[in-house]
Biopython code that builds the backbone (N, CA, C, O; Angstrom):
import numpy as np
from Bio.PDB.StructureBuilder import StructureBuilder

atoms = [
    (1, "UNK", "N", (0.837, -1.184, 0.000)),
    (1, "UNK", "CA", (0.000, 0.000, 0.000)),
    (1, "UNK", "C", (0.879, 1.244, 0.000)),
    (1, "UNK", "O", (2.020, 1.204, 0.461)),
    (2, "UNK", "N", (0.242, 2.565, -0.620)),
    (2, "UNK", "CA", (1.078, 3.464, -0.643)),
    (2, "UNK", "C", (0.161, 4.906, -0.526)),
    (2, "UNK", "O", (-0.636, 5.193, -1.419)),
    (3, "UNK", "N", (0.352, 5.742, 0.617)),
    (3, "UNK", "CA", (-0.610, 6.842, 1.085)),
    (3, "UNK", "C", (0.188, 8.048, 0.379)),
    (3, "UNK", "O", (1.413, 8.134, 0.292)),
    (4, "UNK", "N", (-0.651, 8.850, -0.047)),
    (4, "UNK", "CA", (-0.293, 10.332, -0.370)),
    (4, "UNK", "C", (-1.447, 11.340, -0.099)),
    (4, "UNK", "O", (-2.646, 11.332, -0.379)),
    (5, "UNK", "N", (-0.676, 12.164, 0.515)),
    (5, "UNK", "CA", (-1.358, 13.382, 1.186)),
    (5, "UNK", "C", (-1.132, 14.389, 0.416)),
    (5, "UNK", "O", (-0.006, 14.857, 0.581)),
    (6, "UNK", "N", (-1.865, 14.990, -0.489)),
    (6, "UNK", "CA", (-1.584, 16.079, -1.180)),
    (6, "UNK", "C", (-1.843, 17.539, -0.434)),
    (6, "UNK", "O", (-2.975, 18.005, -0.310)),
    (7, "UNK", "N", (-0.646, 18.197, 0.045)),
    (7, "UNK", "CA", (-0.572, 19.916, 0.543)),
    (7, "UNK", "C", (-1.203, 21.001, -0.749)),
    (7, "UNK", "O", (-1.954, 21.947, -0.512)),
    (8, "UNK", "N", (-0.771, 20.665, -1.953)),
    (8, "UNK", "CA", (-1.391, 21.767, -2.303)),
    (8, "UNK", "C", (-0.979, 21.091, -4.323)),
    (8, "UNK", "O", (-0.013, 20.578, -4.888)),
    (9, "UNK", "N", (-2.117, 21.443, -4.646)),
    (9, "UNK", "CA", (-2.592, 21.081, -6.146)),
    (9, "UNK", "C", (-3.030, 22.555, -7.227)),
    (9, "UNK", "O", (-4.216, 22.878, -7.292)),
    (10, "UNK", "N", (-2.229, 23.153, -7.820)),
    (10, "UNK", "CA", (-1.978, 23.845, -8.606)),
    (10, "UNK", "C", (-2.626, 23.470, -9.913)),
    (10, "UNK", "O", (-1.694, 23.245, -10.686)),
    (11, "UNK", "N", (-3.659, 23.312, -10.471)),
    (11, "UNK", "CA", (-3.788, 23.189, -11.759)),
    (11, "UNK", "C", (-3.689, 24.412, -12.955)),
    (11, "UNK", "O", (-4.197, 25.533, -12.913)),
    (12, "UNK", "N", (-2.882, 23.818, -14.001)),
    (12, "UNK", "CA", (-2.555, 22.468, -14.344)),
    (12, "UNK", "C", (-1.061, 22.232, -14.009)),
    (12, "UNK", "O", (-0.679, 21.183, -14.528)),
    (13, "UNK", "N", (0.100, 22.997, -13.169)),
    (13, "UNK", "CA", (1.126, 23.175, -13.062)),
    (13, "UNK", "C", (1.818, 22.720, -12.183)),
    (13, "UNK", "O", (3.047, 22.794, -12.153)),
    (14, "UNK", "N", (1.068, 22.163, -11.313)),
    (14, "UNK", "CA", (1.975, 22.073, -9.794)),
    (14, "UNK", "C", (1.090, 20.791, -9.198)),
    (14, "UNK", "O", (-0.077, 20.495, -9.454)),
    (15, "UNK", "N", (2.100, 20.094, -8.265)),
    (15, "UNK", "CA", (1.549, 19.092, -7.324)),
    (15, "UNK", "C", (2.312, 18.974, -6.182)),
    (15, "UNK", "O", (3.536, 19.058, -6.291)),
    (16, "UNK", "N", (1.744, 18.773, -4.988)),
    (16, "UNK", "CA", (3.067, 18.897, -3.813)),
    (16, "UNK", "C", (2.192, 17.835, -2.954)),
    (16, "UNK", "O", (0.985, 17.855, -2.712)),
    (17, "UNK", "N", (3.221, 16.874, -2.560)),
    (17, "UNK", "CA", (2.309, 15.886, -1.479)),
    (17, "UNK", "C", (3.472, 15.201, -1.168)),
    (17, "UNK", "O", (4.527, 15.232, -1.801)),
    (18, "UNK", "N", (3.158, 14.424, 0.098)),
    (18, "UNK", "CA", (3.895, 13.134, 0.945)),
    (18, "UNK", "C", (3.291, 11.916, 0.853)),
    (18, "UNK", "O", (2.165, 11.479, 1.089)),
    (19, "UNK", "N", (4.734, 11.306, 0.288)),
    (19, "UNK", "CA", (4.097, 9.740, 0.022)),
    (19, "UNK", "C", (4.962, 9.252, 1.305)),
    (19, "UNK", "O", (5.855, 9.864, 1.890)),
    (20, "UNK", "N", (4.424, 7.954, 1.568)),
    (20, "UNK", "CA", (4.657, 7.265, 2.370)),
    (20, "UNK", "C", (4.200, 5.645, 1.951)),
    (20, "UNK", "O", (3.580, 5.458, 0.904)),
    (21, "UNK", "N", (4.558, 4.508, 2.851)),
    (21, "UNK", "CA", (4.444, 3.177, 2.691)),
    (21, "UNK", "C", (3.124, 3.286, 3.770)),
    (21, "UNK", "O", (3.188, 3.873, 4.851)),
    (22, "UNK", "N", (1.887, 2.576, 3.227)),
    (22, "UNK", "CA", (0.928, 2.351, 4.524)),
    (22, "UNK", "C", (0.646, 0.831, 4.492)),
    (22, "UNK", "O", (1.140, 0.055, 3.674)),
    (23, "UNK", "N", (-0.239, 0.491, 5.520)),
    (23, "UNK", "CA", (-0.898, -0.870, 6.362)),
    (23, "UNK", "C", (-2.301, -0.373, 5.386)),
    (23, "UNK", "O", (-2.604, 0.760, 5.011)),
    (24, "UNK", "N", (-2.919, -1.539, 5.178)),
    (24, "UNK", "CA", (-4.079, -1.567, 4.660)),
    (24, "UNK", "C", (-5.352, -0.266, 5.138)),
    (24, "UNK", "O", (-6.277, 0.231, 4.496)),
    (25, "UNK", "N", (-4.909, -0.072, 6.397)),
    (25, "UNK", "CA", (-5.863, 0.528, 7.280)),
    (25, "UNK", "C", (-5.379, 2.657, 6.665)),
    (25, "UNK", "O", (-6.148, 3.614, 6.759)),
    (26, "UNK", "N", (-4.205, 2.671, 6.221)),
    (26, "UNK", "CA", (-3.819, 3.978, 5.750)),
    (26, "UNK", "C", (-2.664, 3.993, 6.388)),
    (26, "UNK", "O", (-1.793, 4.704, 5.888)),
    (27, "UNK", "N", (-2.346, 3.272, 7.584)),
    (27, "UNK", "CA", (-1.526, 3.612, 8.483)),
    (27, "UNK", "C", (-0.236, 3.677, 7.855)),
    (27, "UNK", "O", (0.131, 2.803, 7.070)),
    (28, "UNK", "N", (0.824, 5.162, 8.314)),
    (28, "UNK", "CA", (2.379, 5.008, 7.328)),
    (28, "UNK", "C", (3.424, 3.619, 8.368)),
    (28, "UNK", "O", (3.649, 3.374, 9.553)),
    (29, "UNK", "N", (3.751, 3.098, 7.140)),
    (29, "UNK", "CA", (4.999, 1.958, 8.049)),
    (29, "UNK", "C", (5.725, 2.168, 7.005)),
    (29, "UNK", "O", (5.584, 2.570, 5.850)),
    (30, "UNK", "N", (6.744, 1.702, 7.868)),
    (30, "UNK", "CA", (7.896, 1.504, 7.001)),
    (30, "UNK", "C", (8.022, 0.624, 5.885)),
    (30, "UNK", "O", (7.269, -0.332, 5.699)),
    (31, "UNK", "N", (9.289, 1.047, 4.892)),
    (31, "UNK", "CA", (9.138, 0.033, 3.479)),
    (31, "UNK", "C", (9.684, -1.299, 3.750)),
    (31, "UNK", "O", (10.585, -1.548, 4.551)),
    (32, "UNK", "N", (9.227, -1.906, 3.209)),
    (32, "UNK", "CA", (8.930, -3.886, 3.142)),
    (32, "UNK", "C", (10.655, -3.853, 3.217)),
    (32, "UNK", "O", (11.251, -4.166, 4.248)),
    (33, "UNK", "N", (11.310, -3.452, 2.038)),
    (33, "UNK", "CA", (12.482, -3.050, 0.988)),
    (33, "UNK", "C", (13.705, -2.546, 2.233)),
    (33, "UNK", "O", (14.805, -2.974, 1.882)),
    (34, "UNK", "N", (13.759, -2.029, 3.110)),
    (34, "UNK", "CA", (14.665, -1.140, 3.444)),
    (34, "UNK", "C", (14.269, -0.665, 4.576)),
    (34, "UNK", "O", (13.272, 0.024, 4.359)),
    (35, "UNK", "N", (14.688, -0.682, 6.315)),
    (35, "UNK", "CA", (14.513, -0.325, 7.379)),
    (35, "UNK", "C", (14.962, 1.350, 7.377)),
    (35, "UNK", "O", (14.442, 2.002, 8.282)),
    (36, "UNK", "N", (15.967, 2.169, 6.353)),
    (36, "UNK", "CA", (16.518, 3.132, 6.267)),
    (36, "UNK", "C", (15.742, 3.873, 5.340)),
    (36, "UNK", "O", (15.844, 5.063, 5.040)),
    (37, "UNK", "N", (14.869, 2.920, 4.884)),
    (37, "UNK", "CA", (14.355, 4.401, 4.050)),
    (37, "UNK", "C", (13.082, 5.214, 4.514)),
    (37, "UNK", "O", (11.938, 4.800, 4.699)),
    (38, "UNK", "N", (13.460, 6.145, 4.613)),
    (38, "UNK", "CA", (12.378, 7.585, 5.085)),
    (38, "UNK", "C", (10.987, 7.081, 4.999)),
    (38, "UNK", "O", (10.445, 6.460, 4.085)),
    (39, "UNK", "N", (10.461, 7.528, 6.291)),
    (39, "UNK", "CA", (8.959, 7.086, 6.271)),
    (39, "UNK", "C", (7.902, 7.954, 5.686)),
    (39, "UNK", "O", (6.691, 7.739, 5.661)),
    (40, "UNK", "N", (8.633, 9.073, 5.172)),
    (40, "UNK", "CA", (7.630, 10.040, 4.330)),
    (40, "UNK", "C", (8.812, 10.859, 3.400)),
    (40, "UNK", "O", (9.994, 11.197, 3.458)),
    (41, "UNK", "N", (7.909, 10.912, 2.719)),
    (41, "UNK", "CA", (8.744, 11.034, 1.112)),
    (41, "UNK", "C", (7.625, 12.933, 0.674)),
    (41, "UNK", "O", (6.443, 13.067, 0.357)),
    (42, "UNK", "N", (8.734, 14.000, 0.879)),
    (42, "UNK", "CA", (8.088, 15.661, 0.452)),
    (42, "UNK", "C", (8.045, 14.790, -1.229)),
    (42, "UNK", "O", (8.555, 13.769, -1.690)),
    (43, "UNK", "N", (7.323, 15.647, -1.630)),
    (43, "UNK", "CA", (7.229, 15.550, -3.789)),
    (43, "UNK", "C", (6.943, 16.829, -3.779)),
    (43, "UNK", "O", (6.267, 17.443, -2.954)),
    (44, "UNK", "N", (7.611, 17.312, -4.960)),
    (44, "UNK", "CA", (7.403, 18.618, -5.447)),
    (44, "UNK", "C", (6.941, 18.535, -7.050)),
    (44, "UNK", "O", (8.002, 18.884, -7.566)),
    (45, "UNK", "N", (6.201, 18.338, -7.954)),
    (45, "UNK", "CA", (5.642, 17.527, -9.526)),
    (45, "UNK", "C", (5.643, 18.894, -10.154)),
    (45, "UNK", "O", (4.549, 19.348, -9.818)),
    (46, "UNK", "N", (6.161, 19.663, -10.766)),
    (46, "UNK", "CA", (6.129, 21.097, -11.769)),
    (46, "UNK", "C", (5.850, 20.217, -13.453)),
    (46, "UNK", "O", (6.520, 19.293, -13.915)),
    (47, "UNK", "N", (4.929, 20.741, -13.921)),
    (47, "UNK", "CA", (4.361, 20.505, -15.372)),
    (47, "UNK", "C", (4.407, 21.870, -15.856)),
    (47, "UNK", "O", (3.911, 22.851, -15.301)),
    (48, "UNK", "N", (5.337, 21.824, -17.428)),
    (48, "UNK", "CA", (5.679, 23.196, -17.953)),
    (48, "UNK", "C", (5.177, 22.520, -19.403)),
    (48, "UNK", "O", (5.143, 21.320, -19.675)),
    (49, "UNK", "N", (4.826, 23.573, -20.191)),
    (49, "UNK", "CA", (4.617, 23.701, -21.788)),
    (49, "UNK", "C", (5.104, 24.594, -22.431)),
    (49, "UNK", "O", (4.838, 25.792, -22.339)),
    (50, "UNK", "N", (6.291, 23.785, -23.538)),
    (50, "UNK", "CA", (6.655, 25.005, -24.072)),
    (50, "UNK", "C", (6.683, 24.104, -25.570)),
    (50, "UNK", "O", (7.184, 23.022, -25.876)),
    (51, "UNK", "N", (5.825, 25.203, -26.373)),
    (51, "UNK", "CA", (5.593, 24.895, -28.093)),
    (51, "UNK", "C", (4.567, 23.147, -27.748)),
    (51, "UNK", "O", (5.048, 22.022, -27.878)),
    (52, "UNK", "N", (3.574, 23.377, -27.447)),
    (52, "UNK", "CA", (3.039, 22.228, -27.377)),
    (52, "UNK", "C", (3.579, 20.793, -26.383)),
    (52, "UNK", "O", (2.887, 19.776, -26.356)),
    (53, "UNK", "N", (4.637, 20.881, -25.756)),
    (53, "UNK", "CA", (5.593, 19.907, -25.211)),
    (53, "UNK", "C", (5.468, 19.699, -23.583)),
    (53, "UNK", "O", (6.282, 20.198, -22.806)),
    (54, "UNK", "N", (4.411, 18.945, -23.186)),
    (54, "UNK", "CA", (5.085, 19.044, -21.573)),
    (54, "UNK", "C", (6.274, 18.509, -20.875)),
    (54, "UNK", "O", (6.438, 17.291, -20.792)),
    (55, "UNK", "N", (7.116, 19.359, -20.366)),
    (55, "UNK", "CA", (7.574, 18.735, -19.295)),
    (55, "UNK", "C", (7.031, 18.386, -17.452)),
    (55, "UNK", "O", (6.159, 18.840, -16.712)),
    (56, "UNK", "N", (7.841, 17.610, -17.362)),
    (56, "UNK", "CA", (7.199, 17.104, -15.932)),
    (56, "UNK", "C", (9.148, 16.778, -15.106)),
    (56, "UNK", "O", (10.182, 16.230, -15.489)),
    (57, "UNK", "N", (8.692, 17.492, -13.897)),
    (57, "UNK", "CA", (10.055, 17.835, -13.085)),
    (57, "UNK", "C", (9.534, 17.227, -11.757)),
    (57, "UNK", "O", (8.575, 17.741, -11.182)),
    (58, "UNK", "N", (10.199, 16.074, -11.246)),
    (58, "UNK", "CA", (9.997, 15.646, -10.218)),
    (58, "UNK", "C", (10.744, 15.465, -9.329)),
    (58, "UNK", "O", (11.607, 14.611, -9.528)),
    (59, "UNK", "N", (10.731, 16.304, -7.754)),
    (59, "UNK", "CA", (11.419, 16.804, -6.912)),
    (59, "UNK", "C", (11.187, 16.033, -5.940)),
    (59, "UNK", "O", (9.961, 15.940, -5.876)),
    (60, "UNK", "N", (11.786, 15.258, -4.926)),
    (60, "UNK", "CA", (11.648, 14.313, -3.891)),
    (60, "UNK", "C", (12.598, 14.935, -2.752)),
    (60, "UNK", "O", (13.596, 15.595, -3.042)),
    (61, "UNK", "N", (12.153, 14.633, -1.266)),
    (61, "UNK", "CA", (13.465, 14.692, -0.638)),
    (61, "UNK", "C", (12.619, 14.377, 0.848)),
    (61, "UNK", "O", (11.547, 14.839, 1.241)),
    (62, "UNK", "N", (13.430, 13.534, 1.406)),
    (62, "UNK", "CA", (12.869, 13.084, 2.801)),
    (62, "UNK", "C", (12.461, 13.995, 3.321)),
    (62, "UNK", "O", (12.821, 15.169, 3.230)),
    (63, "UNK", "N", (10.995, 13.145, 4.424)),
    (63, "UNK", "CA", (10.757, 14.368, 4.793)),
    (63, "UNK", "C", (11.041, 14.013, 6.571)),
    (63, "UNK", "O", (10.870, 12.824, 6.838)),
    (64, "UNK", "N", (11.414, 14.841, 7.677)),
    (64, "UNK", "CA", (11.172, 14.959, 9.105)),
    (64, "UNK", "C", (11.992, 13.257, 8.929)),
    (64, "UNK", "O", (11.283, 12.357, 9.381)),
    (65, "UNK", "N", (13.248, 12.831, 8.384)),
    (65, "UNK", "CA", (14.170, 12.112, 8.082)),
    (65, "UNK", "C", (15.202, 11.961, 9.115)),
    (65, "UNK", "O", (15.610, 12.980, 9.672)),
    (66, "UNK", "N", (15.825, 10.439, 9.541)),
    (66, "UNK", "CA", (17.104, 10.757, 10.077)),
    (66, "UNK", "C", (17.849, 11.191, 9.404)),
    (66, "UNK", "O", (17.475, 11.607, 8.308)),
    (67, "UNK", "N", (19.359, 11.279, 9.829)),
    (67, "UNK", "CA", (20.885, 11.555, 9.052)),
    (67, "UNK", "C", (20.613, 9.651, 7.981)),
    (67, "UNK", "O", (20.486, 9.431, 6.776)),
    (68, "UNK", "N", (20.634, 8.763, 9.129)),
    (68, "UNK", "CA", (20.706, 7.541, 8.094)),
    (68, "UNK", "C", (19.744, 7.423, 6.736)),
    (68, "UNK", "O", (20.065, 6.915, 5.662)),
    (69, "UNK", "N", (18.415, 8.066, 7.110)),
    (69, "UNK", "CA", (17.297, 7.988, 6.002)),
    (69, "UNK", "C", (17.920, 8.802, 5.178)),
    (69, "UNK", "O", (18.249, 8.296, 4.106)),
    (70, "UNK", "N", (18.261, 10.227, 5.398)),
    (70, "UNK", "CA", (18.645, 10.813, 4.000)),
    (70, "UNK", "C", (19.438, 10.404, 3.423)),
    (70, "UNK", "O", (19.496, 10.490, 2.196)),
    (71, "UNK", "N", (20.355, 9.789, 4.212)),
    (71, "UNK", "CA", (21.732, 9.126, 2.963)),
    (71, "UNK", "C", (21.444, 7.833, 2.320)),
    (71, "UNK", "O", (22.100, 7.508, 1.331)),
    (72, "UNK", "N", (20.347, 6.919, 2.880)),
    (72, "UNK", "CA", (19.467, 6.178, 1.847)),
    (72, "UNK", "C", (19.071, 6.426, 0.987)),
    (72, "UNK", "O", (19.313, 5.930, -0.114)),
    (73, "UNK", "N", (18.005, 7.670, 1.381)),
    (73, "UNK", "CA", (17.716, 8.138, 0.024)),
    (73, "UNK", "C", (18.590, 8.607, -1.214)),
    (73, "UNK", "O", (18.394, 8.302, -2.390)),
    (74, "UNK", "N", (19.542, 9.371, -0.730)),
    (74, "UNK", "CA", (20.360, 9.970, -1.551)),
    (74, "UNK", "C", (21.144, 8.774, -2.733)),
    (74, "UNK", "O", (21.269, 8.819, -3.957)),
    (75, "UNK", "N", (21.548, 7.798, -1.748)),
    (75, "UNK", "CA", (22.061, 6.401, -2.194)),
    (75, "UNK", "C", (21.006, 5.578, -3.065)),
    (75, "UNK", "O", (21.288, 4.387, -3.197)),
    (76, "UNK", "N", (20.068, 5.935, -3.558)),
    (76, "UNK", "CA", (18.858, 5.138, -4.312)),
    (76, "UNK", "C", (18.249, 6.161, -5.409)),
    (76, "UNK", "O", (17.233, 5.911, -6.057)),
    (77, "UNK", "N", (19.049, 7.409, -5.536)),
    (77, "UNK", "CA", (18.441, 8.031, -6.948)),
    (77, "UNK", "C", (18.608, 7.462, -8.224)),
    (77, "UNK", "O", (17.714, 7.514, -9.069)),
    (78, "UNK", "N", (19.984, 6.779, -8.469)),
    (78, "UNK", "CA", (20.183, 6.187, -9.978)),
    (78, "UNK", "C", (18.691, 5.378, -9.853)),
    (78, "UNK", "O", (17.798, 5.939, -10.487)),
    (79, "UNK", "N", (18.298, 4.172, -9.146)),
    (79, "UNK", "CA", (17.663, 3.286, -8.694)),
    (79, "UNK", "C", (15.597, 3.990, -8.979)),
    (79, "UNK", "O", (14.646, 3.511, -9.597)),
    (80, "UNK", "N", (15.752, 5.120, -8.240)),
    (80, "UNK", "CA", (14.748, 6.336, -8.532)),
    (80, "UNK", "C", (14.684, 6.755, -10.124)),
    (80, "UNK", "O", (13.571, 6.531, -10.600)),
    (81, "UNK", "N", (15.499, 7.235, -10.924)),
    (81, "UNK", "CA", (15.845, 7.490, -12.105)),
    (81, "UNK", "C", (15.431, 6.885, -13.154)),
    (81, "UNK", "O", (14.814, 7.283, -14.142)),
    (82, "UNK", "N", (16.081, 5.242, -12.650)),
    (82, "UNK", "CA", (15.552, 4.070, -13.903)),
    (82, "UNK", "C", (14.219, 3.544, -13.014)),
    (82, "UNK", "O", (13.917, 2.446, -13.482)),
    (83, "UNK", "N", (13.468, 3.836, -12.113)),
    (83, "UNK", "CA", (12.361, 3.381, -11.876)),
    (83, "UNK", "C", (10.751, 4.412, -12.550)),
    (83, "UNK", "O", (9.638, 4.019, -12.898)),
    (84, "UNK", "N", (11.333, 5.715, -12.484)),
    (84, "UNK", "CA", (10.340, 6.350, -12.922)),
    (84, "UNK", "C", (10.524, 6.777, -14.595)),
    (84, "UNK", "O", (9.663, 7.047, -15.432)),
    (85, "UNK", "N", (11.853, 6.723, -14.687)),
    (85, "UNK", "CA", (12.229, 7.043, -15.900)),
    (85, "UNK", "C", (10.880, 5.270, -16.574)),
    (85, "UNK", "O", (9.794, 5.427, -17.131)),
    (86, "UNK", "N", (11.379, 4.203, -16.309)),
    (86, "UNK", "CA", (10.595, 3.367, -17.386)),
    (86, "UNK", "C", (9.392, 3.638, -17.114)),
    (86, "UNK", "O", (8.594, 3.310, -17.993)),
    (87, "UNK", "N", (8.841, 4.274, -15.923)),
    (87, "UNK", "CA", (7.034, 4.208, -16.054)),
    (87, "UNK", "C", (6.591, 5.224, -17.152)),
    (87, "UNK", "O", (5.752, 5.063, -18.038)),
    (88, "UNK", "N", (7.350, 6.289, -16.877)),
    (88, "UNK", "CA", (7.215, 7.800, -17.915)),
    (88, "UNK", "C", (7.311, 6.723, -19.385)),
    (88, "UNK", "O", (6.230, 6.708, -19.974)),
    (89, "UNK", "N", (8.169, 6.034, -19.910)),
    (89, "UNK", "CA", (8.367, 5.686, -20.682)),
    (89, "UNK", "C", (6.834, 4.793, -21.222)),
    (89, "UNK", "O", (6.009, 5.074, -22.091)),
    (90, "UNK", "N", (6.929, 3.717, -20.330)),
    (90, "UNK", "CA", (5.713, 2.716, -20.290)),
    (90, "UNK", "C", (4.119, 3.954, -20.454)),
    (90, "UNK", "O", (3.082, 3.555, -20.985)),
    (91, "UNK", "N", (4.241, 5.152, -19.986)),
    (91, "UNK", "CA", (3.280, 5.816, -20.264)),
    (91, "UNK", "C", (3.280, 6.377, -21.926)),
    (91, "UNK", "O", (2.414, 6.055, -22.739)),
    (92, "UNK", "N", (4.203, 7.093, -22.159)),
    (92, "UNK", "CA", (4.933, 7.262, -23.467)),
    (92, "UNK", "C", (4.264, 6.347, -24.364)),
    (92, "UNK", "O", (3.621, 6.891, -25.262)),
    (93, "UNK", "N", (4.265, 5.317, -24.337)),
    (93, "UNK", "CA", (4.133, 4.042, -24.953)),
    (93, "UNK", "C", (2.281, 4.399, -25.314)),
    (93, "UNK", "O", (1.568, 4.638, -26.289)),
    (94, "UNK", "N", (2.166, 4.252, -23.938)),
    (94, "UNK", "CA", (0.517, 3.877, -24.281)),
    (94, "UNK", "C", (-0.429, 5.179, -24.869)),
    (94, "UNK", "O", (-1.515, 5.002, -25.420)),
    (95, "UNK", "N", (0.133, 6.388, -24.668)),
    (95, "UNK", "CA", (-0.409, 7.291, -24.796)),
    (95, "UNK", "C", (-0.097, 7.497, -26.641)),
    (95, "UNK", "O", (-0.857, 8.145, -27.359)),
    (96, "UNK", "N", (0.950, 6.914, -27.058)),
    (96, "UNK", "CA", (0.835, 6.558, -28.610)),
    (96, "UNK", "C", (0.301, 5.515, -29.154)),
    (96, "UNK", "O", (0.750, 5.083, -30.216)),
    (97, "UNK", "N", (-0.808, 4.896, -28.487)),
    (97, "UNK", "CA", (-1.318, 3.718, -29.140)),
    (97, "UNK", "C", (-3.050, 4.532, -30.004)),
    (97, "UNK", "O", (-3.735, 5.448, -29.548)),
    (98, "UNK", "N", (-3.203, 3.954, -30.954)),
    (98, "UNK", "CA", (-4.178, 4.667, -31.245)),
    (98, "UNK", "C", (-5.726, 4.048, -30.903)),
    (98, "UNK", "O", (-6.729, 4.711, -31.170)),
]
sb = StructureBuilder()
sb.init_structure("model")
sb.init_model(0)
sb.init_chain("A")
sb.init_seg("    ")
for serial, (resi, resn, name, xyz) in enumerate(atoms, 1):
    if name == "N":
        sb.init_residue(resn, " ", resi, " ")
    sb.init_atom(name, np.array(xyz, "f"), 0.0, 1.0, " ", f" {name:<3s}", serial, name[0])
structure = sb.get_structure()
């Protein structure tokens, strides 16, 4: 399970929320994956258009984190990179199907 609390929703430009790992019930726990990694995850999502083209800029960074959680995190961006990079892609994909 995975909870997000959205702070504040900008349309069509902006998204800001905390993800976290939850228990069926909503509750945040920690990840299955990793005792070090941050139990709440800030997102910052900026969507820009320029000449017809969106971009999408996605900003992460522990949130209310130990010293050990942030350097987990920090240690798992390549890992972050090729994980969202193939969904963007896998979206890519479908959004050209006719």
């Amino acid at each position: 399970w995975g909870k997000w609390v959205f702070e504040e929703v900008v349309p069509p430009s902006q998204l800001v929320f905390i993800t976290s790992f939850a228990d069926a019930d909503g509750n945040t726990v920690r990840a299955f994956f990793a005792k070090d990694f941050p139990l709440e995850v800030y997102n910052v999502w900026t969507l820009e258009e320029t000449g017809g083209v969106t971009t999408i800029t996605l900003r992460g960074r522990p949130y209310n984190a130990t010293p050990d959680e942030r350097a987990f995190f920090e240690g798992m961006f390549g890992s972050m990179q090729q994980g969202f990079g193939g969904t963007f892609d896998q979206l890519a994909a479908f959004l050209a199907r006719p």
